[in-house]
GUTORSE-234434 format. One record per residue (C-alpha): residue number from 1; residue in one letter; x, y negated, z. Coordinates in steps of 0.02 Angstrom, whole numbers, plus 50000, padded with zeros to 5 digits. Layout:
<site i="NUM" aa="a" px="X" py="Y" pz="Z"/>
...
***
This chain:
<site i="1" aa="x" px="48842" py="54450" pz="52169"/>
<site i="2" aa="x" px="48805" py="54254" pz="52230"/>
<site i="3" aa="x" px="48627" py="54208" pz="52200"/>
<site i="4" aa="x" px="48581" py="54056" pz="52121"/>
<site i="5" aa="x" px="48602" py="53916" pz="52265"/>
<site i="6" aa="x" px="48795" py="54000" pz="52257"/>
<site i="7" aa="x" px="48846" py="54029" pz="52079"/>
<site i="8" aa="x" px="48987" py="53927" pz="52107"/>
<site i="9" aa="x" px="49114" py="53912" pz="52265"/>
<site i="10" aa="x" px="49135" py="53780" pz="52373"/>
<site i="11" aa="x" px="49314" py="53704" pz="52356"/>
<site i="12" aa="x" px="49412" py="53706" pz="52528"/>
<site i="13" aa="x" px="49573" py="53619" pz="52526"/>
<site i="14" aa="x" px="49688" py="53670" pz="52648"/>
<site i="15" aa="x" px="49723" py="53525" pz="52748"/>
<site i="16" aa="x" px="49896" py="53509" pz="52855"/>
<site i="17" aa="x" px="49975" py="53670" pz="52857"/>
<site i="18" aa="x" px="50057" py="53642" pz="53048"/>
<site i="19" aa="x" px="49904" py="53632" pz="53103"/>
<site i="20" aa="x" px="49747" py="53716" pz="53125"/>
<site i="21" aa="x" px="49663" py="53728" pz="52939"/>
<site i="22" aa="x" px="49742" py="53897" pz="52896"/>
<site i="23" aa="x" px="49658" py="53978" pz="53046"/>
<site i="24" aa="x" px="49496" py="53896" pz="53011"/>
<site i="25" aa="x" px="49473" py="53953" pz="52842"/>
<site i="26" aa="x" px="49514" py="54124" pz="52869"/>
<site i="27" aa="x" px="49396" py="54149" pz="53012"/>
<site i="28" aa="x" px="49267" py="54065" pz="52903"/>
<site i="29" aa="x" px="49287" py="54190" pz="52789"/>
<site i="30" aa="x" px="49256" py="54290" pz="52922"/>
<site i="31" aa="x" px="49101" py="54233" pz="52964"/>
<site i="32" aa="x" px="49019" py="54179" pz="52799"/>
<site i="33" aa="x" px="49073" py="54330" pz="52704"/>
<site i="34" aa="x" px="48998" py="54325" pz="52520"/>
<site i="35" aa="x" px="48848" py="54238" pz="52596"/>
<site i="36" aa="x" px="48917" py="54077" pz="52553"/>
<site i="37" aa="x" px="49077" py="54071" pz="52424"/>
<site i="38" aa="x" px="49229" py="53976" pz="52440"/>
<site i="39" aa="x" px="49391" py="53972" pz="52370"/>
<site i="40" aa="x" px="49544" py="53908" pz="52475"/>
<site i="41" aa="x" px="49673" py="53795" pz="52387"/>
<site i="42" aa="x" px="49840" py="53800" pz="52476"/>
<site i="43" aa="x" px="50001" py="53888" pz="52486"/>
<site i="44" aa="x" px="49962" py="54075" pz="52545"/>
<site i="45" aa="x" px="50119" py="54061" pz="52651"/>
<site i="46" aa="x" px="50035" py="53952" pz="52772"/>
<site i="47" aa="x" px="49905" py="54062" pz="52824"/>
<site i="48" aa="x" px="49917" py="54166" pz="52970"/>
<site i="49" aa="x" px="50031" py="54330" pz="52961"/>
<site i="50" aa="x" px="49931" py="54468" pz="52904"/>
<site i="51" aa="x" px="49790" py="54390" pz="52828"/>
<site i="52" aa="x" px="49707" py="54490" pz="52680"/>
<site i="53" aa="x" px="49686" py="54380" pz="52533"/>
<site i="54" aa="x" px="49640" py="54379" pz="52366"/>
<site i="55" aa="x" px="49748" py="54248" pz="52240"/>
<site i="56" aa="x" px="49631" py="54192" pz="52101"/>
<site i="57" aa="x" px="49681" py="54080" pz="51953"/>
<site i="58" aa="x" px="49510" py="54000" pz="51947"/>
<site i="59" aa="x" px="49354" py="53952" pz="52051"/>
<site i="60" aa="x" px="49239" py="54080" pz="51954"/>
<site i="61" aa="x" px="49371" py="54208" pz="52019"/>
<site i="62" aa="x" px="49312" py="54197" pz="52192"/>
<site i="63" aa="x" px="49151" py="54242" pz="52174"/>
<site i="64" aa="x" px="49204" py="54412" pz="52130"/>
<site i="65" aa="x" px="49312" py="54443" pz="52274"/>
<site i="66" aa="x" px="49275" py="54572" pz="52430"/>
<site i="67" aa="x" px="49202" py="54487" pz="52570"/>
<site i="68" aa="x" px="49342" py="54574" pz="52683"/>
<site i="69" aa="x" px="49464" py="54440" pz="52584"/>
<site i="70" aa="x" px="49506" py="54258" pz="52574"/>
<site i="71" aa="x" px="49503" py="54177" pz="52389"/>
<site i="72" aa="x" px="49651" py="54079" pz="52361"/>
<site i="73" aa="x" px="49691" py="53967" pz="52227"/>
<site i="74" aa="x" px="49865" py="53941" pz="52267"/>
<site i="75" aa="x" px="49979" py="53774" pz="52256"/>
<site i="76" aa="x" px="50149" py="53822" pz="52302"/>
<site i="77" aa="x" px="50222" py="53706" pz="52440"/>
<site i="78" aa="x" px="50352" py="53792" pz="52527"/>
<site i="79" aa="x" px="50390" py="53908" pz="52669"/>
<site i="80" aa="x" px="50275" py="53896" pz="52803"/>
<site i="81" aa="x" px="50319" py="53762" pz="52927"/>
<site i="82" aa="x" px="50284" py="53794" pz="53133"/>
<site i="83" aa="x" px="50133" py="53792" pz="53195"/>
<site i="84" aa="x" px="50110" py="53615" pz="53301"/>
<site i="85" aa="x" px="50244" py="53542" pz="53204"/>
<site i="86" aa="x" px="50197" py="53447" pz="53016"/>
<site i="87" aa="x" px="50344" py="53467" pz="52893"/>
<site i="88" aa="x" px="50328" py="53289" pz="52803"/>
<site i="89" aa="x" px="50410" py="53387" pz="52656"/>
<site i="90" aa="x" px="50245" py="53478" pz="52608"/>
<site i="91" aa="x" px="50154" py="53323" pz="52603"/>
<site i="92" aa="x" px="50143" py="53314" pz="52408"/>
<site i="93" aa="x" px="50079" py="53488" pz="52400"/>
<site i="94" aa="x" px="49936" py="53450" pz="52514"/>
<site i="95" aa="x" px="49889" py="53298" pz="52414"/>
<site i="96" aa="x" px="49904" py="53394" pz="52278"/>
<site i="97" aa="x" px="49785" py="53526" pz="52347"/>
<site i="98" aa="x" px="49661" py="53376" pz="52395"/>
<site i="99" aa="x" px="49687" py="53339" pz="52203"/>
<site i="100" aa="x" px="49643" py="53494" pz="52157"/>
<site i="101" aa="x" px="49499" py="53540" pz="52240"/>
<site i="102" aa="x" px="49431" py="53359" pz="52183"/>
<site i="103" aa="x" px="49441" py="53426" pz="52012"/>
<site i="104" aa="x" px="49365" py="53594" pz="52009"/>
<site i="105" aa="x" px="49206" py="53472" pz="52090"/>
<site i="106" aa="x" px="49218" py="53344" pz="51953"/>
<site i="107" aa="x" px="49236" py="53462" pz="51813"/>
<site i="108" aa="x" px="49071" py="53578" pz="51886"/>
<site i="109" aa="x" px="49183" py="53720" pz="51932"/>
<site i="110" aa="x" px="49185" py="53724" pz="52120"/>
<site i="111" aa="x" px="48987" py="53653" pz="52183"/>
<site i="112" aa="x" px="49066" py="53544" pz="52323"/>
<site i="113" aa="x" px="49219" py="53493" pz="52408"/>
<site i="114" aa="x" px="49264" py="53527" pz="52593"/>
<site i="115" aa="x" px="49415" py="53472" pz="52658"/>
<site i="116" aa="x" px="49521" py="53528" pz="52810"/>
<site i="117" aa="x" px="49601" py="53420" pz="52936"/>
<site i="118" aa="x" px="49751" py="53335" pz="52885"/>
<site i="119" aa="x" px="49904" py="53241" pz="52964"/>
<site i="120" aa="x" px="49903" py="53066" pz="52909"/>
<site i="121" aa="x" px="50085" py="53017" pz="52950"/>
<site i="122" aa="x" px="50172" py="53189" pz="52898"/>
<site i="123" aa="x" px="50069" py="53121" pz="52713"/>
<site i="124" aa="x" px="50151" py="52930" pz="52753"/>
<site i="125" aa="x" px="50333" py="52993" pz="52790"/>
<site i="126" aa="x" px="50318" py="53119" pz="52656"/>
<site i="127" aa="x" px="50244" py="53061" pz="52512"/>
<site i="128" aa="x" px="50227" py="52881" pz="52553"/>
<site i="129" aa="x" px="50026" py="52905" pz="52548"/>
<site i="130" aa="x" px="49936" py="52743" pz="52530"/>
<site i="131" aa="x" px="49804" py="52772" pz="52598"/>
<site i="132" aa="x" px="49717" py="52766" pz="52773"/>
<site i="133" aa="x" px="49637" py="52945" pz="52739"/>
<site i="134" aa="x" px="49525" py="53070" pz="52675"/>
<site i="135" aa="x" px="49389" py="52963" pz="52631"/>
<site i="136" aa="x" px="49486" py="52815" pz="52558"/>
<site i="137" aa="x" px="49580" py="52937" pz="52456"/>
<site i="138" aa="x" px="49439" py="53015" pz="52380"/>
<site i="139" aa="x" px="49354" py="52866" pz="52317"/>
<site i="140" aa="x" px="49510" py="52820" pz="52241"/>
<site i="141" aa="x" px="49513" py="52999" pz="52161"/>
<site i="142" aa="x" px="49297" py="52976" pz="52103"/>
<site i="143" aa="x" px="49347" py="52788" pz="52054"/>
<site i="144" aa="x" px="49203" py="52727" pz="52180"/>
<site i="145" aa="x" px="49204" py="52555" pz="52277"/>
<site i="146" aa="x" px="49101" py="52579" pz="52427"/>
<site i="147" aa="x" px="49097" py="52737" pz="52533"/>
<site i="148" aa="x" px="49028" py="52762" pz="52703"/>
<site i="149" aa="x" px="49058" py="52905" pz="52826"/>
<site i="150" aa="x" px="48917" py="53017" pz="52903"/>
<site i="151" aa="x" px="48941" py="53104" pz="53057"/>
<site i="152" aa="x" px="48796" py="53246" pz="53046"/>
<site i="153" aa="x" px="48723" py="53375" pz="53147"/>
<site i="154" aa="x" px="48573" py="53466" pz="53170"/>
<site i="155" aa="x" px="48512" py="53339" pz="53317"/>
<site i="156" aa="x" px="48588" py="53180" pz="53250"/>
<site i="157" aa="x" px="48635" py="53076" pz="53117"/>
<site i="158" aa="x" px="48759" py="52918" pz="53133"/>
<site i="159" aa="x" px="48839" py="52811" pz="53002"/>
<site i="160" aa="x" px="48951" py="52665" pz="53052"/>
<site i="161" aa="x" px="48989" py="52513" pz="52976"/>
<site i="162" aa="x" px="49150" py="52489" pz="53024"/>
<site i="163" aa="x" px="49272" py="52629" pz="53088"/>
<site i="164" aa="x" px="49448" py="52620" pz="53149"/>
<site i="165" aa="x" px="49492" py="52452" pz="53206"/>
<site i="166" aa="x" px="49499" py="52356" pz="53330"/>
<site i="167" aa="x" px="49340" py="52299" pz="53450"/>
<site i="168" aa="x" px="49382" py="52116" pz="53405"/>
<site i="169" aa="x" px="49399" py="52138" pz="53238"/>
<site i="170" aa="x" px="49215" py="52210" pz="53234"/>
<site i="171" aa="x" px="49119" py="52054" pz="53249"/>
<site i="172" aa="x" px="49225" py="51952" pz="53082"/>
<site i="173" aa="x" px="49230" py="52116" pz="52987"/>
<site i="174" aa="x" px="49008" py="52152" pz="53003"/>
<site i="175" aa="x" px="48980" py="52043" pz="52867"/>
<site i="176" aa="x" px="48805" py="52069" pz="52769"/>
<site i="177" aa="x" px="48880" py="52135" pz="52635"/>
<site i="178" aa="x" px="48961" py="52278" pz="52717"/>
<site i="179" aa="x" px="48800" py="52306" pz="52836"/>
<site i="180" aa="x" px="48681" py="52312" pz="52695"/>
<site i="181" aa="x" px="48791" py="52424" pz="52586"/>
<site i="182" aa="x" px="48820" py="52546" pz="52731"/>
<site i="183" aa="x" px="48616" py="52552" pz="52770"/>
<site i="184" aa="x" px="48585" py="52578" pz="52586"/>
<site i="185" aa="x" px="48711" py="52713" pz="52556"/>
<site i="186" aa="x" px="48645" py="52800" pz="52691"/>
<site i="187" aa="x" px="48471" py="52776" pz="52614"/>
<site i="188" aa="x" px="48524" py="52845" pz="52467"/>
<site i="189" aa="x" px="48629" py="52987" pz="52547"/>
<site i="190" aa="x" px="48471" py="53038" pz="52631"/>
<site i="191" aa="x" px="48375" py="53052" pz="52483"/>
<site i="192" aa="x" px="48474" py="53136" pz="52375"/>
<site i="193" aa="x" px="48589" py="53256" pz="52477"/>
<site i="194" aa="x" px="48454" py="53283" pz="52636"/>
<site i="195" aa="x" px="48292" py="53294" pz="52545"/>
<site i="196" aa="x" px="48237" py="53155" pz="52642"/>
<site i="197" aa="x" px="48109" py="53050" pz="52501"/>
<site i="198" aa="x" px="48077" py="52902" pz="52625"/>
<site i="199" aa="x" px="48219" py="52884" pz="52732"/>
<site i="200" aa="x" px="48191" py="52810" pz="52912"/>
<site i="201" aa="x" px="48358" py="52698" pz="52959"/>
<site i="202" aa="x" px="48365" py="52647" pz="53139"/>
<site i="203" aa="x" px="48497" py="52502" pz="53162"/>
<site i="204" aa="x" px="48603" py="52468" pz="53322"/>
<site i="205" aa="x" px="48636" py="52306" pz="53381"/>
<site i="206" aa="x" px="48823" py="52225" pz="53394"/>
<site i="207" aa="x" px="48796" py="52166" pz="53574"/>
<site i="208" aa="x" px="48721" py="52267" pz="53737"/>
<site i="209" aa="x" px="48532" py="52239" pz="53731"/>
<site i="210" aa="x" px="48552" py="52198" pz="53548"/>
<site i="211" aa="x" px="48605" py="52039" pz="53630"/>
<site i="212" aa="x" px="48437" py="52009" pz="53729"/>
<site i="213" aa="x" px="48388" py="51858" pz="53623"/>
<site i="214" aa="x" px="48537" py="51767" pz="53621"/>
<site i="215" aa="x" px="48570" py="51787" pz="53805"/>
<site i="216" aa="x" px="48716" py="51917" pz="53746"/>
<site i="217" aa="x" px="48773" py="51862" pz="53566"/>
<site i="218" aa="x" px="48699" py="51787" pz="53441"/>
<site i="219" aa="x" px="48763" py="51899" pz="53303"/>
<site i="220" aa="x" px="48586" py="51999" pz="53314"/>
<site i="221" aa="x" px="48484" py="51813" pz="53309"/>
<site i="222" aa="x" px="48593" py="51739" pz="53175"/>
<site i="223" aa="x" px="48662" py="51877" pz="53058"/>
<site i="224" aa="x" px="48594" py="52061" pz="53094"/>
<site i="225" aa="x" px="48417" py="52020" pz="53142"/>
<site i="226" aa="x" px="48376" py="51925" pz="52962"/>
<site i="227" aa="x" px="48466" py="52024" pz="52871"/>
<site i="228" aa="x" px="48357" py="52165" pz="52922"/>
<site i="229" aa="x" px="48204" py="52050" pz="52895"/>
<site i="230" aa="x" px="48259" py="52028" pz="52724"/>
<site i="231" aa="x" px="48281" py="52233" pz="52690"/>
<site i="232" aa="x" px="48103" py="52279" pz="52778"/>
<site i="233" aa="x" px="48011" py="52159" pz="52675"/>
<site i="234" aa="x" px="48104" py="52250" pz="52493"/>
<site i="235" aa="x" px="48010" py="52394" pz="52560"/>
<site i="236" aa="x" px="48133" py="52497" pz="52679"/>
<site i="237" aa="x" px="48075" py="52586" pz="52840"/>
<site i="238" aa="x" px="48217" py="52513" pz="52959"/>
<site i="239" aa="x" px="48184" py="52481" pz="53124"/>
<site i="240" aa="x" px="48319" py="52358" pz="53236"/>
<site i="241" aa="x" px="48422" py="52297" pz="53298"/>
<site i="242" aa="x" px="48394" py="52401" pz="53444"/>
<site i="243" aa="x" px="48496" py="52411" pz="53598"/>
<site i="244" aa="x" px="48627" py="52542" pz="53566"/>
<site i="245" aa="x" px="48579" py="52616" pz="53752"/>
<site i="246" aa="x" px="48418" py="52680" pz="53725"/>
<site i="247" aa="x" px="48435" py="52733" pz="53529"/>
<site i="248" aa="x" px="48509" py="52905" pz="53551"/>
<site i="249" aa="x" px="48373" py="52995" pz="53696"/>
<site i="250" aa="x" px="48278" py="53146" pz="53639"/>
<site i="251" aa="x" px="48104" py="53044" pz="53610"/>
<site i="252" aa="x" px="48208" py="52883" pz="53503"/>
<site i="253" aa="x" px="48287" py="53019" pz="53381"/>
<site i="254" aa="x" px="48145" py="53052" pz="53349"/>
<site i="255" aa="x" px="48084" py="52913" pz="53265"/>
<site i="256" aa="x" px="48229" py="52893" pz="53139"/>
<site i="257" aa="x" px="48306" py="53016" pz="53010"/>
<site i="258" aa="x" px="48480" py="52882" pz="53025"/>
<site i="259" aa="x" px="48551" py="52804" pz="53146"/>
<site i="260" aa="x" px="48668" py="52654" pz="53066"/>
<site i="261" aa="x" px="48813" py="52578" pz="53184"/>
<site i="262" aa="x" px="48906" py="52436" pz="53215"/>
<site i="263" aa="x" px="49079" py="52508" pz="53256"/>
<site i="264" aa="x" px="49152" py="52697" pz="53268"/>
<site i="265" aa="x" px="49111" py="52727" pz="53476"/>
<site i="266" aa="x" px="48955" py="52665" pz="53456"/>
<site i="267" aa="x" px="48898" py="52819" pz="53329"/>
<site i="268" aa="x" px="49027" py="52930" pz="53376"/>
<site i="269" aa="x" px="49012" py="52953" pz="53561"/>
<site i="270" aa="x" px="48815" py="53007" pz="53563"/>
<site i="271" aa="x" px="48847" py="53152" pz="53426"/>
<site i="272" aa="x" px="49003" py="53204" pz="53499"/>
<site i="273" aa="x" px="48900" py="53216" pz="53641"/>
<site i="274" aa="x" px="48744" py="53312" pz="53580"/>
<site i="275" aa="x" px="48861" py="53417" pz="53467"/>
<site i="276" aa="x" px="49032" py="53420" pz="53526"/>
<site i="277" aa="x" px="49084" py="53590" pz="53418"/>
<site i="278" aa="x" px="48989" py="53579" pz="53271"/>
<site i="279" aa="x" px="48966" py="53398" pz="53202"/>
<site i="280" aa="x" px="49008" py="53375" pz="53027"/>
<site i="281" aa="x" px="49084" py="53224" pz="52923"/>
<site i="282" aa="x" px="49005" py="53185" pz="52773"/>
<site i="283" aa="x" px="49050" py="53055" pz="52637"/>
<site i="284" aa="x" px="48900" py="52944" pz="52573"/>
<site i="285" aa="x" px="48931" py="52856" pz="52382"/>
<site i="286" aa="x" px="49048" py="52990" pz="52323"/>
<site i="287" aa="x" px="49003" py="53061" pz="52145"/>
<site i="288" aa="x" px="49009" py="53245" pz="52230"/>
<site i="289" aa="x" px="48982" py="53324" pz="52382"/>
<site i="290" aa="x" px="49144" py="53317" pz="52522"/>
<site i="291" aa="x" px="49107" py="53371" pz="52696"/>
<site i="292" aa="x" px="49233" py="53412" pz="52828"/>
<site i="293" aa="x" px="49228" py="53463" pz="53003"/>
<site i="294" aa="x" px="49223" py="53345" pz="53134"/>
<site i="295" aa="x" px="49403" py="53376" pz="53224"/>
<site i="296" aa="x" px="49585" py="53365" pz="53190"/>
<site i="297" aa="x" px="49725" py="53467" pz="53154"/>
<site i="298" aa="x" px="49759" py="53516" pz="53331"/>
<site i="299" aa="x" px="49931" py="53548" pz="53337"/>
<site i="300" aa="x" px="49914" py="53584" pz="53524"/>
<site i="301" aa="x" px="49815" py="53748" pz="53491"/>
<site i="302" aa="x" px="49895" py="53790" pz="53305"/>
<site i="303" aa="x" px="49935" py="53947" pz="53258"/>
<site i="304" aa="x" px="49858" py="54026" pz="53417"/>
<site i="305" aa="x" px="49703" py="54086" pz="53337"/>
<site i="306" aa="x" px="49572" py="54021" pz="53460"/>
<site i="307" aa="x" px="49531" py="53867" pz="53368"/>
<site i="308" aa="x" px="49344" py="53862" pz="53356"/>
<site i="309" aa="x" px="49262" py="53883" pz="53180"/>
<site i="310" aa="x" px="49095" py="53807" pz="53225"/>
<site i="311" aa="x" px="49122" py="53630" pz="53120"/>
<site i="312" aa="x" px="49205" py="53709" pz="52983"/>
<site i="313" aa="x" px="49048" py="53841" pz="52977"/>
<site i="314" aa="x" px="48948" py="53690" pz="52958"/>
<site i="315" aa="x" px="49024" py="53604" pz="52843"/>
<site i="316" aa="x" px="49023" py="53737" pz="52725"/>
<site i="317" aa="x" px="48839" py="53770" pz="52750"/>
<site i="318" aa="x" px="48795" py="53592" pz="52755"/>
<site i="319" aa="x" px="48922" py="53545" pz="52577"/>
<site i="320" aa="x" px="48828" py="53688" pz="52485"/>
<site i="321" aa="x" px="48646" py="53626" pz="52555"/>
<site i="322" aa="x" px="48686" py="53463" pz="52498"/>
<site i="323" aa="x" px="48750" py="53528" pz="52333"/>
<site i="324" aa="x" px="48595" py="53643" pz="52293"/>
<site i="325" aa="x" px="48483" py="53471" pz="52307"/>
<site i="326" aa="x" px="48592" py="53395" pz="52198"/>
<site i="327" aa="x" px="48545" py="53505" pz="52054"/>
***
């Protein structure tokens, strides 16, 4: 029987059937075992032939099913569509899985949400889904303003300010509104999902050198460097801006717990590099737990069962770590 830290399964929602969710979840399964509990939420059509699975009608179901199966709370969708290729016309039951899966969370049923890759247009032609993705989606669902996303693994952690737009829209969109809220939720994050009681936030610089005193920018001089100023003397350990070139080496990880960026290259190559396989994506301000892995669907590799399980491992270990210092 689950112990304590896992009296209640992680929710997994299936992501984009074409693509490579299915496989991932079964092979976590695979891996995890009973060890760590989740239930699956998705059509069992789209998993791969010959999978042995176990359809529950609730969350407390799958704690009671053999390791040697895959819990499945099933949403019916339709027949399976080809591996590769998204079938728009399933795109209301994976937003309805996402849905789901949200509410087993919210109502203390499932202990946290993880979410599997899905295929933002086949959702846009399908369903007309308004929003950009995951993350804006499920702040609509908890009702929250302000969300930030974490990119996480055991060597690094990097939170952006801004994500996916344009380099020249970076500069008009860093106001200090959105750079303070982004260092705070990931002060907060810290705290309350790492265990982390006085959080250590490094801050990147906009320009290279962190604009060398004006000599690159002035967006560190003027905007970034006072605003920083202003945090340190409330009382918070931040440290910046620093020159993005020299923040990510063994010795400068180190020193910070955070790293906090000014656009989505700047955090995202350095962990991709360190971690490539099994970086994690983590949503700071939510009112619950959501991790994913750090990929997409895939479609070049779908359905050919070598897709590699290392990100979707750790989300599932990190989601239920974060969960058990929740409560």
């Amino acid at each position: 029987m689950p112990d304590a830290v896992h009296d209640r399964p992680v929710a997994v929602s299936c992501g984009e059937p074409a693509g490579i969710g299915p496989e991932l979840a079964v092979h976590a399964r695979t891996v995890l075992g009973r060890t760590l509990p989740f239930v699956w939420i998705g059509d069992p059509r789209h998993l791969p032939p010959g999978t042995a699975l176990r359809e529950v009608d609730s969350a407390a179901a799958a704690l009671s099913v053999p390791a040697t199966h895959l819990p499945v709370l099933p949403v019916q969708m339709g027949a399976a569509p080809r591996p590769g290729h998204p079938d728009p016309h399933l795109a209301a039951g994976v937003i309805e899985a996402v849905a789901l899966a949200v509410a087993l969370v919210q109502a203390g049923d499932a202990s946290a949400l993880t979410t599997l890759p899905i295929h933002k247009k086949a959702l846009l032609d399908g369903a007309g889904f308004p929003y950009p993705g995951h993350t804006e989606y499920l702040a609509a669902l908890a009702g929250v303003a302000h969300v930030a996303m974490m990119l996480a693994c055991d060597g690094l952690r990097v939170v952006p300010a801004t994500i996916h737009i344009p380099l020249s829209q970076v500069p008009a969109t860093l106001t200090d509104d959105l750079i303070e809220t982004t260092i705070r939720l990931t002060i907060a994050g810290l705290q309350r999902d790492f265990g982390i009681p006085a959080p250590r936030i490094a801050v990147a610089g906009l320009n290279p050198h962190a604009g060398e005193g004006g000599a690159m920018g002035l967006e560190e001089v003027n905007r970034i460097g006072p605003l920083l100023d202003r945090l340190r003397n409330l009382g918070l350990d931040i440290a910046g801006p620093l020159s993005a070139d020299t923040m990510f080496h063994p010795a400068a990880r180190a020193r910070y717990d955070a790293a906090v960026c000014m656009y989505h290259d700047q955090a995202l190559i350095p962990i991709k590099t360190l971690d490539f396989a099994g970086g994690v994506n983590v949503t700071l301000g939510l009112p619950f737990v959501r991790t994913s892995p750090d990929h997409g669907t895939a479609f070049d590799i779908a359905g050919r069962g070598v897709a590699d399980v290392t990100s979707t491992v750790a989300a599932l270990r990190m989601a239920a770590g974060m969960a058990a210092r929740r409560r």
